[in-house]
N, C-alpha and C positions, 0 to 999 in steps of 0.2 A: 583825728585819731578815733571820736569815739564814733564815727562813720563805718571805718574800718572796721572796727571791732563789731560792730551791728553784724556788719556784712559776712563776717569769718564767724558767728556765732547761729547765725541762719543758716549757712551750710554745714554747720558741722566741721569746720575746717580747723588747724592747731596755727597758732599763730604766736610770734613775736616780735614787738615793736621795737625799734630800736631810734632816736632819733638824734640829729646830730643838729644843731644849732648854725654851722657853717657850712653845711651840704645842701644843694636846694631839694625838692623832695623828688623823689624816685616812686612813681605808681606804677610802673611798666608790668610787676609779675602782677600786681592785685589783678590790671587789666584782663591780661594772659589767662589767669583765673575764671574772672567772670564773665570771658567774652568766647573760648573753647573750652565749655564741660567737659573733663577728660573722663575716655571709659578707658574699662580696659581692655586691654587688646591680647588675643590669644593668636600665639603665632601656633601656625600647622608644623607639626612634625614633619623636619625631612625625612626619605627613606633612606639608609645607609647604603651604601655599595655593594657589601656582599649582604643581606639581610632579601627574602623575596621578594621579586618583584610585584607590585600591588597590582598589576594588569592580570594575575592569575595564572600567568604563564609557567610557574612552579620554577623558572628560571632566578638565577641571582638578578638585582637589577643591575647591578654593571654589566652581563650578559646581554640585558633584553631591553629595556626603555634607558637605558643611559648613554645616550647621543648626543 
């Protein structure tokens, strides 16, 4: 436990322990954690249907690049 707690205190990470005396131990998200630094992720804007088309063509995009 006091592993864990090192480890979630060097990242800056929020944590709580919980442990169960008849459940054998479960490390799977710690791994998850330490083994894929998550970023984050910015999804791109779709373009709406009727909103211009981005090719410039002054057309709606369901007009013009929506095929």
């Amino acid at each position: 436990m006091n592993e864990v707690i090192a480890i979630f205190k060097e990242n800056d990470w929020k944590y709580a322990i919980k442990l169960d005396p008849d459940k054998p131990e479960d490390i799977i998200d710690l791994e998850i954690l330490l083994n894929n630094p998550s970023e984050t992720k910015v999804a791109e804007k779709k373009v709406g249907r009727n909103e211009p088309c981005p090719c410039g063509s002054g057309k709606k995009y369901k007009k013009c690049c929506d095929k």
